[in-house]
C-alpha positions in Angstrom: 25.5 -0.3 -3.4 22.3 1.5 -5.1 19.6 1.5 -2.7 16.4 -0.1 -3.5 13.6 1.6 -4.8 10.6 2.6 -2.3 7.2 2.0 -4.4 4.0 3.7 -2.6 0.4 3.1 -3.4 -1.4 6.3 -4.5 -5.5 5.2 -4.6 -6.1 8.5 -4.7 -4.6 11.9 -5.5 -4.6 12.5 -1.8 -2.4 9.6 -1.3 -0.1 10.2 -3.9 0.7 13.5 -2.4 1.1 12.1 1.1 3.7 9.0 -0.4 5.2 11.4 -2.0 5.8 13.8 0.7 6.9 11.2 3.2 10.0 9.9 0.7 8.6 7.4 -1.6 10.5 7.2 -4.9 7.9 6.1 -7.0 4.1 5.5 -6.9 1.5 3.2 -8.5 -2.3 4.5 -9.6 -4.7 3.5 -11.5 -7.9 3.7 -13.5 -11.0 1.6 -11.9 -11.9 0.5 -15.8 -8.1 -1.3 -15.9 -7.1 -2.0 -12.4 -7.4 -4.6 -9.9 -8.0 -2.0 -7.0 -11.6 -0.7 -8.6 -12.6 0.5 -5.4 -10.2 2.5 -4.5 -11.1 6.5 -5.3 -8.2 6.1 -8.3 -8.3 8.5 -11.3 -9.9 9.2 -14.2 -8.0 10.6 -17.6 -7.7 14.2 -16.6 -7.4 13.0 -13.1 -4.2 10.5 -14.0 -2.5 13.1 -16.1 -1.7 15.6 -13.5 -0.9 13.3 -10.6 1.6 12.2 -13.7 2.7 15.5 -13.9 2.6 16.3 -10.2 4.7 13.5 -9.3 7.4 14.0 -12.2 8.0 17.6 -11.1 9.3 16.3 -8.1 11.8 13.8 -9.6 9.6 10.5 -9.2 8.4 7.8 -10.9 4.7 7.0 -11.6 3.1 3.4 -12.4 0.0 2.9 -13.8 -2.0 -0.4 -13.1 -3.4 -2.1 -16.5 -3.9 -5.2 -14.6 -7.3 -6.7 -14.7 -8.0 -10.3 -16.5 -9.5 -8.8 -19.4 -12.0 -10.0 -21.1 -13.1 -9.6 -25.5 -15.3 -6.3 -24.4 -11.9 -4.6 -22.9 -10.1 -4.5 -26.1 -11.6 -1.7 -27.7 -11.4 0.7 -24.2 -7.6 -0.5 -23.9 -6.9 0.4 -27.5 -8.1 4.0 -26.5 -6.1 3.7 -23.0 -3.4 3.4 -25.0 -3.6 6.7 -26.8 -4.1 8.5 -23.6 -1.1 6.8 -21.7 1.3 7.6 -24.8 0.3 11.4 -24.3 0.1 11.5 -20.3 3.8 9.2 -20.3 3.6 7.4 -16.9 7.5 5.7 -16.4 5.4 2.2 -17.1 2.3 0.3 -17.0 2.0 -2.7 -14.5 -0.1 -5.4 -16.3 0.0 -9.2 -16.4 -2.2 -10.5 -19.5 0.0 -11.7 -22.9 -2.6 -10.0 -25.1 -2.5 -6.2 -23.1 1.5 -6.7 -23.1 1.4 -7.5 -26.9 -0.8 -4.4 -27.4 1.4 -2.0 -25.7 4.6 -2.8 -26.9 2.9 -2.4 -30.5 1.3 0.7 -29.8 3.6 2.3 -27.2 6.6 0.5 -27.2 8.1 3.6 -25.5 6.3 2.9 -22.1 8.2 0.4 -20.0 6.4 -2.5 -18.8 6.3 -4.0 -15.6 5.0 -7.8 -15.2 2.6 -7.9 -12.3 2.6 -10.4 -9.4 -0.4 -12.2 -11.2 1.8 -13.2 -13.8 2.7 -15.7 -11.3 6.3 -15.6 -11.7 7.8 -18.5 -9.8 10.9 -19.5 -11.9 13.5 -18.3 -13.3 12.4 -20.0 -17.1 9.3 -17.9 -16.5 11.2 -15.0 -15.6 13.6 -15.5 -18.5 10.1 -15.5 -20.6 9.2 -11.9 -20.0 12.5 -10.8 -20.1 13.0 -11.9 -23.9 9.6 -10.5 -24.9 10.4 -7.0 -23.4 9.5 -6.2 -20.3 11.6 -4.2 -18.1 10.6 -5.6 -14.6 9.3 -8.5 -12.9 6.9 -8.2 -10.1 7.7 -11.7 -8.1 5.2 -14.2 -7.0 4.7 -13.7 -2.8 5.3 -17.4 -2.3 9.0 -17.3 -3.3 11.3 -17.5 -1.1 14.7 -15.3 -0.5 17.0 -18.6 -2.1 14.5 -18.8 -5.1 15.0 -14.6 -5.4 18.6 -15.4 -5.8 18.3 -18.1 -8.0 15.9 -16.1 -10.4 18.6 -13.1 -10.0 21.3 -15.0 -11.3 19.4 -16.3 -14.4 17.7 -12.7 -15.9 19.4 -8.9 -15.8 15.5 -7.5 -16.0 14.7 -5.4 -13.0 12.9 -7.0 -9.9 10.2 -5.9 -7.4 8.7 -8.2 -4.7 5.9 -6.8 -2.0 7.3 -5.8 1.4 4.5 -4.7 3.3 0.8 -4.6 3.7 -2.3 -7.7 3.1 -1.9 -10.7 2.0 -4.6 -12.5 -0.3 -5.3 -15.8 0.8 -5.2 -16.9 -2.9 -2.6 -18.1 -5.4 -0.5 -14.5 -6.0 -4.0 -12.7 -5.8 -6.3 -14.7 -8.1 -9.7 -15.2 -5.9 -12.9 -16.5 -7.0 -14.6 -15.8 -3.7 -16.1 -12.8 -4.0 -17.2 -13.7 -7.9 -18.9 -16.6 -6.4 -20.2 -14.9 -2.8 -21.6 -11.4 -4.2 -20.8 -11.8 -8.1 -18.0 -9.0 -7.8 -15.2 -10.1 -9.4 -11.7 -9.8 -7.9 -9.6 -10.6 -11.0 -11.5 -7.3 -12.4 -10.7 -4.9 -9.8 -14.1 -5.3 -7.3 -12.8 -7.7 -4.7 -15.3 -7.5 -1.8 -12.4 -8.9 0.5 -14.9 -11.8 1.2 -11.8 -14.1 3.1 -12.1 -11.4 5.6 -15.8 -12.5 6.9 -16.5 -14.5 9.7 -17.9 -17.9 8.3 -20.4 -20.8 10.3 -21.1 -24.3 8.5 -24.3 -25.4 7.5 -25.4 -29.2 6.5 -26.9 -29.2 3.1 -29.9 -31.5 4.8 -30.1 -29.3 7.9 -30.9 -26.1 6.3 -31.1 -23.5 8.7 -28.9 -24.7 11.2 -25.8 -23.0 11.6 -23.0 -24.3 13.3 -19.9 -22.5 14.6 -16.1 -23.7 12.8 -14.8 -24.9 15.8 -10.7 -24.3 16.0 -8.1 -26.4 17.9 -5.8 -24.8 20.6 -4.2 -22.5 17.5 -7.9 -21.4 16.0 -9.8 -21.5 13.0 -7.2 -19.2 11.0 -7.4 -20.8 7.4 -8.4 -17.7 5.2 -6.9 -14.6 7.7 -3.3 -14.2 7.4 -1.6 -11.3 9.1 -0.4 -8.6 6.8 3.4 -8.9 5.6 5.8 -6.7 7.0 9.6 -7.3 6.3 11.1 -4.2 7.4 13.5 -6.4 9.8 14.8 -8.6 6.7 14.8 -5.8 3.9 18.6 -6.3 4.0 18.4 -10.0 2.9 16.3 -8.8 0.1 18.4 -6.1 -1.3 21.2 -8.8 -0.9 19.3 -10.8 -2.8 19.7 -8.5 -5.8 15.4 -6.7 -5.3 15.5 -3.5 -7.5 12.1 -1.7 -5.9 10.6 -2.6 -2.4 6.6 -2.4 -3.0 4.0 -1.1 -0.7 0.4 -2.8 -0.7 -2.7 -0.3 0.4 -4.2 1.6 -2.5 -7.7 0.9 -0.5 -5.8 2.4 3.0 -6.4 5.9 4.0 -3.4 8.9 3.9 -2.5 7.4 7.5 -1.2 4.3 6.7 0.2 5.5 3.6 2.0 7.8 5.7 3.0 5.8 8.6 4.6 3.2 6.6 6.0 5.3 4.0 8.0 7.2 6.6 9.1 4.3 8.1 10.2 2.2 5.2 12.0 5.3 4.2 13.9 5.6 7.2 14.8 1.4 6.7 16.1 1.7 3.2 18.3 4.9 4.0 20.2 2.8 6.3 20.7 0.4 4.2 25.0 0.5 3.4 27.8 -1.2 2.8 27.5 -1.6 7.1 25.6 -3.9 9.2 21.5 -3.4 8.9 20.5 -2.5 12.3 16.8 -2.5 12.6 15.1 0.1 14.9 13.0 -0.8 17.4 11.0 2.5 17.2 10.0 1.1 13.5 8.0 -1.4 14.6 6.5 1.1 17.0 5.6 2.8 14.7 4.0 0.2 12.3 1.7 -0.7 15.1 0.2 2.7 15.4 -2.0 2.4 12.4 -4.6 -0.6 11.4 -3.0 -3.9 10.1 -4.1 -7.6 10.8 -0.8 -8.1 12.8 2.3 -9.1 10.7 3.9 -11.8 9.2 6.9 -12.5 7.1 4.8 -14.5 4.5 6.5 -17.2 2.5 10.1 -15.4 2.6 11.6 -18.1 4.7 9.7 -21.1 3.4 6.0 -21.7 4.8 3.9 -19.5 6.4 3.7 -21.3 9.8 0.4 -21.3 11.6 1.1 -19.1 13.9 0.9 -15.9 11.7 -2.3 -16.3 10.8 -5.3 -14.5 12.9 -7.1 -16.6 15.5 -7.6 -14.4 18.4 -10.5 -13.0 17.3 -8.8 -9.8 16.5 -9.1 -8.7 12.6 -7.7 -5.3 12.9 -5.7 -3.7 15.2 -4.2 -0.1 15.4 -3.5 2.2 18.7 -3.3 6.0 17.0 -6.1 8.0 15.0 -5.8 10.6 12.2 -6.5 14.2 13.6 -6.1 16.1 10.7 -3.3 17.5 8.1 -1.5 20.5 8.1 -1.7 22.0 4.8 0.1 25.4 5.6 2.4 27.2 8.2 3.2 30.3 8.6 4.8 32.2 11.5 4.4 28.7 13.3 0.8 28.9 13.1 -0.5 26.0 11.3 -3.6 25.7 9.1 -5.3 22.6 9.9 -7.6 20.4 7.7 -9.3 18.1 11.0 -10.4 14.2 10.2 -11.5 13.8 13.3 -12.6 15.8 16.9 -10.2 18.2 18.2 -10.3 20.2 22.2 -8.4 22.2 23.9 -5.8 20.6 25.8 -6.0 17.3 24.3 -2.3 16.0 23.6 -0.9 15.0 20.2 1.5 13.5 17.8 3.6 15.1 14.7 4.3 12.5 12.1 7.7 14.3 11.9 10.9 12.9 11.4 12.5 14.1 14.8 9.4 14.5 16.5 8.6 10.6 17.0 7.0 9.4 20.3 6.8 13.4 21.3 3.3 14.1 22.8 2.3 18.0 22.5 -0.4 19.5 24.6 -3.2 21.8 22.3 -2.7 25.1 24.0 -4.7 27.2 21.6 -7.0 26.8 19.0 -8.9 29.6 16.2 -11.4 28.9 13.7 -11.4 29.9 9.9 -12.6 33.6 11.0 -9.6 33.9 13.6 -12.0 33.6 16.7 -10.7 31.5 19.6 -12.5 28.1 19.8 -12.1 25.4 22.4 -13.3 22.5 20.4 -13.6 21.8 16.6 -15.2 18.3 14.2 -14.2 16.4 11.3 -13.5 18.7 8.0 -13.6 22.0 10.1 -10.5 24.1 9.2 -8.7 25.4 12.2 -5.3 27.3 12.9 -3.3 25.8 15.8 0.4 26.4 17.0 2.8 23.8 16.0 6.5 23.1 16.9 9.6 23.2 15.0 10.3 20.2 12.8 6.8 20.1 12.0 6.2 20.8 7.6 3.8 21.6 5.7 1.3 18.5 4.8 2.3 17.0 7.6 -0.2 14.6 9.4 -1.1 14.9 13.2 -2.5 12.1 15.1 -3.0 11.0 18.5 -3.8 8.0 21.0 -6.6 6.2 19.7 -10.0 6.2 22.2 -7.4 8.4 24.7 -10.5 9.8 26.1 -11.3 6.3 27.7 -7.7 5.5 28.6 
């Protein structure tokens, strides 16, 4: 059975290295002008062509997001895009509006398209749609279910992707007005001020002024904060139900997350076989070690119940910190790029395959200049023993707030 393929955001080039290095297949960028992540660092021209290039000399795929709801004014820019796409050859564009597909497959019919998740695609008549115009994959609505998968599987041969872990948008597939109508930033342009995320009171338009708490019942007030979506104990169902690529959401999440779940997710869809999916529990360990809103399952097995949706009061949780990344080795003696405080003594973690849930102490410590140091800051570049297993771009992180613990 061919394994799914493990799609990775890359917001940045940074990120795209580190999905890359921890065993995603494929990754998807973009260009703030065209995408719907326009605050994530993404790439310009020059800046897209060599993670292109960086990504295909090491056998994998790259996406680039041309999904904004484009308006008259993006024509022109898109017609140009198109030129420089044809020249840097990504493996597809991910984009969702009739008039961009129509433009592409005119002017570069050799770059595959992928149909995004706002295309909506709930049906298999819909699905059927994009198949006969051309497109190579279908990114599925998230409010299918695993039957409806199968039922769109057995109607089209086109390739099919669904979202496996990461945020869920309170709206329809992703479409929001919110933040348009709170702070004029558009979300179906890329500039999505994550406005559902805000705490909200209620006012009385004759009692202006007077702000009054949303009270909750005995579940909470829980309406526009789900938990993020995490199917790493179901992916088996999934590929059963005939999914081509397993997508990763988080081209706004720092090279922690990317890495963490990455690494994990790679582990899952190794294991997948022709023998019974056994889920590990250190998985799930490890997906709690970095910030997420909780997790859910979304609308996989029919509706969301109430209980996956925040109410405790607690947005964002995570118990481990970035310490830095370890961007050479040599002799065992690691060069060290810190994101954060590092002393003598203090104990950390590998992200490692082999090294999970291993705790080393800092025994030694030099600075740039090779003097010995007992404490170093964020950005400072130190060399530090490290421990076999341990590779090159690496990440090492510890205990969050350990010093209070």
């Amino acid at each position: 059975m061919k394994k799914p393929e493990l799609l990775a955001p890359a917001g940045d080039f940074e990120k795209l290295r580190t999905a890359i290095h921890y065993g995603a297949d494929a990754v998807y960028l973009g260009d703030s002008r065209f995408s719907l992540r326009g605050k994530a660092g993404n790439f310009d021209p020059g800046g897209l062509k060599e993670a292109i290039k960086y990504a295909h000399a090491r056998n994998k795929k790259t996406y680039v997001t041309v999904n904004i709801f484009p308006h008259n004014t993006d024509l022109k820019g898109m017609e140009e895009y198109i030129e420089f796409l044809k020249d840097a050859m990504p493996d597809a564009v991910i984009l969702s509006d009739p008039g961009f597909f129509m433009m592409f497959k005119k002017s570069a019919p050799e770059i595959a398209i992928h149909v995004s998740t706002q295309a909506n695609i709930t049906n298999s008549e819909a699905a059927r749609f994009w198949e006969n115009l051309g497109a190579k994959r279908l990114v599925l609505s998230r409010e299918l279910t695993i039957d409806e998968i199968k039922e769109i599987r057995s109607k089209v041969k086109v390739e099919l992707e669904v979202f496996v872990h990461g945020s869920i948008c309170i709206s329809y597939s992703g479409r929001c007005y919110i933040s348009s109508f709170l702070t004029s930033r558009s979300a179906n342009r890329g500039e999505c001020t994550n406005s559902c995320r805000w705490n909200y009171t209620l006012m009385e338009e004759k009692r202006q002024g007077e702000h009054f708490p949303v009270f909750e019942d005995d579940r909470g007030t829980y309406i526009m904060s789900s938990k993020d979506l995490c199917m790493i104990e179901h992916l088996h169902l999934l590929s059963d139900a005939g999914i081509d690529s397993f997508k990763i959401e988080g081209r706004m999440k720092g090279i922690n997350y990317v890495a963490g779940v990455v690494k994990t997710y790679r582990e899952a869809v190794d294991s997948l076989g022709n023998w019974e999916y056994a889920v590990n529990p250190r998985w799930l360990k490890e997906l709690s070690m970095f910030s997420s809103r909780g997790y859910t399952t979304g609308m996989f097995f029919g509706k969301q119940p109430d209980t996956d949706y925040n109410f405790d009061g607690e947005s964002y949780r995570m118990s481990h910190e970035l310490v830095g990344i370890i961007l050479e080795i040599k002799d065992r003696l690691a060069k060290v790029e810190l994101r954060n405080r590092l002393d003598m003594g203090d104990a950390v973690e590998y992200l490692s395959r082999g090294l999970e849930e291993k705790l080393f102490e800092l025994e030694s410590m030099k600075d740039a200049d090779g003097m010995d140091i007992t404490t170093a800051r964020n950005e400072d570049i130190i060399f530090m023993p490290v421990h076999n297993g341990v590779r090159e771009g690496d990440l090492i992180r510890r205990e969050k707030n350990f010093r209070q613990s």
